[in-house]
C-alpha positions as CSV (number, residue, x, y, z in Angstrom):
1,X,4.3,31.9,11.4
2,X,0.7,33.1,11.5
3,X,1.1,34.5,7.9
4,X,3.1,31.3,6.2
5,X,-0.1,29.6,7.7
6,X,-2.3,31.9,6.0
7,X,-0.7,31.8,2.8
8,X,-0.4,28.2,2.8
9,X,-4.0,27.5,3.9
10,X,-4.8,30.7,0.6
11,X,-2.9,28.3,-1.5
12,X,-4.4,24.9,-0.7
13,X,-7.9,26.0,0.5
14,X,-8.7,29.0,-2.4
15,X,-6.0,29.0,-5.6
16,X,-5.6,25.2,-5.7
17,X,-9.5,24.5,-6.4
18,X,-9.5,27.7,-8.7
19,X,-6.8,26.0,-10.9
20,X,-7.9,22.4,-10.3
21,X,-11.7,23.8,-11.7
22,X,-10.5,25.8,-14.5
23,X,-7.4,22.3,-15.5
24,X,-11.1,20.4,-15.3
25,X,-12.8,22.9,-17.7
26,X,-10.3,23.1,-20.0
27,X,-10.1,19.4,-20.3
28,X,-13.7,19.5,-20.6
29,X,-13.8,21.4,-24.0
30,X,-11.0,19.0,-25.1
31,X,-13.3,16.0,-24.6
32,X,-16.2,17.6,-25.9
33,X,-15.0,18.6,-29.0
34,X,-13.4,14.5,-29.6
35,X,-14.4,12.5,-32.0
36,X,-13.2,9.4,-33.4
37,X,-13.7,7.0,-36.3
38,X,-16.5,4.7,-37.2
39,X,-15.7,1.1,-36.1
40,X,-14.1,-0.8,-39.4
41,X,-14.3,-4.8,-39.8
42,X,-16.9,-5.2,-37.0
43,X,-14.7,-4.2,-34.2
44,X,-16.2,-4.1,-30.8
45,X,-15.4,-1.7,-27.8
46,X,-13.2,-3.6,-25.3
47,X,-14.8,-2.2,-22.3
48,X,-18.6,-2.3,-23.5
49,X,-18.9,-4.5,-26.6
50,X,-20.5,-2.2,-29.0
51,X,-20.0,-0.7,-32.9
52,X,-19.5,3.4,-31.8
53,X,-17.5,5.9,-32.9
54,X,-14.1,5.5,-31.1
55,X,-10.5,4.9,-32.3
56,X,-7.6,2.3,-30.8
57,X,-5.9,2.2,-27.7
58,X,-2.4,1.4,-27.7
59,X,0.1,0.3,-24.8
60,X,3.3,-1.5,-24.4
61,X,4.4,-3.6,-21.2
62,X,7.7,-5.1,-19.8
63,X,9.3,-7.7,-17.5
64,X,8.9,-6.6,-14.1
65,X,11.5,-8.4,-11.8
66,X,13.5,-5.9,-9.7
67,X,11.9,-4.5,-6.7
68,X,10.1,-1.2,-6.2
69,X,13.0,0.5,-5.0
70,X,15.5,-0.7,-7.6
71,X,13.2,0.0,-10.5
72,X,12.4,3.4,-9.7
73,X,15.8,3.6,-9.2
74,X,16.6,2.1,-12.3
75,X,13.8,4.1,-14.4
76,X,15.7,7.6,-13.6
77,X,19.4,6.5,-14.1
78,X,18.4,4.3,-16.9
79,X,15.3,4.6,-18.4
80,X,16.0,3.3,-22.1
81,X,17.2,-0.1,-20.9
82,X,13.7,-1.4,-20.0
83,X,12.9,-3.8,-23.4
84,X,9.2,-4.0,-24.7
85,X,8.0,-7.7,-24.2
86,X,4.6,-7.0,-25.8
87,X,2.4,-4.6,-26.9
88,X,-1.4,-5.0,-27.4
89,X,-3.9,-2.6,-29.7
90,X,-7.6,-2.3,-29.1
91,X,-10.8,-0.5,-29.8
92,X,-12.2,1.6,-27.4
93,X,-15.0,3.7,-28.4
94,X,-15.2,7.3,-27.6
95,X,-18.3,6.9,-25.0
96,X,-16.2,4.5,-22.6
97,X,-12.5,6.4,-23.1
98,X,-14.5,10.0,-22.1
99,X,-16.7,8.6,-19.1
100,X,-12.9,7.2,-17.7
101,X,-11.6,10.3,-18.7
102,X,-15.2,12.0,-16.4
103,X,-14.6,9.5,-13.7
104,X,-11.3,11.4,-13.1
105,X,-12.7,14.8,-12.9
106,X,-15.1,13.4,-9.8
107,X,-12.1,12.4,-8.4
108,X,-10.7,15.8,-8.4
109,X,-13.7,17.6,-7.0
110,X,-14.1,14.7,-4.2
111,X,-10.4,15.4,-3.4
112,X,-10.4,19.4,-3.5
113,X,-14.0,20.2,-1.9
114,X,-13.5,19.4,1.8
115,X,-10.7,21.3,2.7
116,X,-12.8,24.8,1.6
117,X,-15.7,23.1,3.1
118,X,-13.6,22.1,6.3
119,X,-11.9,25.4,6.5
120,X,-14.3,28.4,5.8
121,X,-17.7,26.0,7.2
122,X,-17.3,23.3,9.5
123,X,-14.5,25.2,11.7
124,X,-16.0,27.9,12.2
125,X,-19.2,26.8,13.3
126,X,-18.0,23.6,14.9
127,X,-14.2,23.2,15.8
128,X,-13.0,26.4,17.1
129,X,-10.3,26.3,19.6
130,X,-9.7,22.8,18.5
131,X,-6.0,23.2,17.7
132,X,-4.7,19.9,17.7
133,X,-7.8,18.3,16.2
134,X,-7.9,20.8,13.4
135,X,-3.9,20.3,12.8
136,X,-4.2,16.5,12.4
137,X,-7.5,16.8,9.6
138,X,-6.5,19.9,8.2
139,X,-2.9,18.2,7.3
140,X,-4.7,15.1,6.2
141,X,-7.0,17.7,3.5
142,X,-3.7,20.1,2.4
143,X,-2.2,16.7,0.9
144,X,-5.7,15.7,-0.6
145,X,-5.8,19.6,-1.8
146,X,-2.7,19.1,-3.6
147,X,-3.3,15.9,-5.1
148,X,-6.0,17.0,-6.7
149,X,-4.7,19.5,-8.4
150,X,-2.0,17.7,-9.2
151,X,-4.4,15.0,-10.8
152,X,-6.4,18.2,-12.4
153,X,-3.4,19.2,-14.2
154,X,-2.3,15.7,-15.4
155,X,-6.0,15.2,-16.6
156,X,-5.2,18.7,-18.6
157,X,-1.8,17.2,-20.1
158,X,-4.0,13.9,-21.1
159,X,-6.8,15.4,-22.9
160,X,-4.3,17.8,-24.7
161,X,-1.0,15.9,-25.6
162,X,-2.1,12.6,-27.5
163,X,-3.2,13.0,-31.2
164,X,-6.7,13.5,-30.2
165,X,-8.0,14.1,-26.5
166,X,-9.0,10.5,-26.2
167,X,-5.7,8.9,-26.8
168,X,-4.1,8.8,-23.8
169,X,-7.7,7.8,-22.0
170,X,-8.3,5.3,-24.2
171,X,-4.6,3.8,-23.5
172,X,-4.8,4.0,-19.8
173,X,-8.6,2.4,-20.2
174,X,-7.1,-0.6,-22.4
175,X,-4.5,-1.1,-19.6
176,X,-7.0,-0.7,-17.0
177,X,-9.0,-3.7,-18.2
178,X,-6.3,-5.9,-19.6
179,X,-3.7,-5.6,-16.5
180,X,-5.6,-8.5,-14.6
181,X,-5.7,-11.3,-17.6
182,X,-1.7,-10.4,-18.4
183,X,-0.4,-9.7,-15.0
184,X,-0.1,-7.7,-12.2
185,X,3.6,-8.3,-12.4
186,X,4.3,-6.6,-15.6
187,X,5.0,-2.6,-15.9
188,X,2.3,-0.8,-18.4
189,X,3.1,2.0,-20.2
190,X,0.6,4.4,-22.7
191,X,2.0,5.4,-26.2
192,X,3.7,8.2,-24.2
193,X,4.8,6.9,-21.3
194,X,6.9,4.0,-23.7
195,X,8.6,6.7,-25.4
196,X,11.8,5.9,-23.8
197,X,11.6,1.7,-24.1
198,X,13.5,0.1,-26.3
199,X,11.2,-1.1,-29.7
């Protein structure tokens, strides 16, 4: 028991930040090296309002009327049956797509850093022999642990699967700002994630 603990605490507390830093570096290079077009016909970033380099963000949403469960449910068995009821292309420059794109990457350190912290510095010098204590918070930071480097790796898969590493971003930023003037209601989905809707 004591060594599946070990492992498991090797895992979350020392390879899962490793990978979740070196998904964020990666990711980093992608962005850095990004570039997009110069704004034609005067167009104007959605998110800040300026002429900068940038290119357009693209997303598709549908009718959202079943509940959770059912459309979940409904998304697995029959994905291709959901049909497009609009789709909606704007500018986003490069500046506000990478600095979403950043926001995420301080997401995944605040997620990942306290469990080493918690685990090699605060326990030792402040909770030992606190079994129950330490089970509850330690649990609480394995599922943070791993959902950041979960989020690390999806980050990775953004910045490297679009046709340049802003396209996803700049999809998932257009959504972002125009989900509360069409709806709450509606489902949203990038260029990729519409790749099984009906056209």
């Amino acid at each position: 028991m004591d060594l599946i603990l070990t492992i498991l605490r090797i895992l979350t507390a020392v390879v899962a930040p490793i990978s979740a830093v070196i998904f964020v570096i990666l990711s980093l290079v992608r962005l850095r090296q990004a570039q997009g077009r110069p704004p034609k016909n005067e167009e104007l970033c959605l998110r800040c309002g300026q002429a900068r380099k940038g290119g357009d963000a693209q997303f598709h949403y549908t009718d959202s009327t079943m509940a959770a469960g059912e459309q979940t449910a409904k998304r697995k068995l029959l994905p291709s049956e959901k049909e497009i009821l609009g789709s909606e292309t704007h500018f986003v420059c490069d500046h506000c797509a990478r600095r979403a794109l950043q926001n995420e990457i301080g997401q995944v350190f605040l997620m990942m850093l306290p469990y080493p912290l918690y685990l090699y510095l605060i326990v030792p010098l402040f909770l030992e022999g606190r079994t129950f204590a330490n089970f509850l918070i330690e649990t609480l930071l394995v599922v943070m642990a791993v959902i950041g480097v979960t989020t690390a790796y999806y980050l990775f898969r953004t910045t490297h699967k679009g046709q340049t590493p802003l396209t996803e971003g700049r999809d998932q930023l257009a959504i972002y700002l125009r989900k509360s003037a069409l709806g709450k209601k509606l489902n949203y989905y990038t260029r990729f994630g519409s790749a099984r809707l009906k056209k």
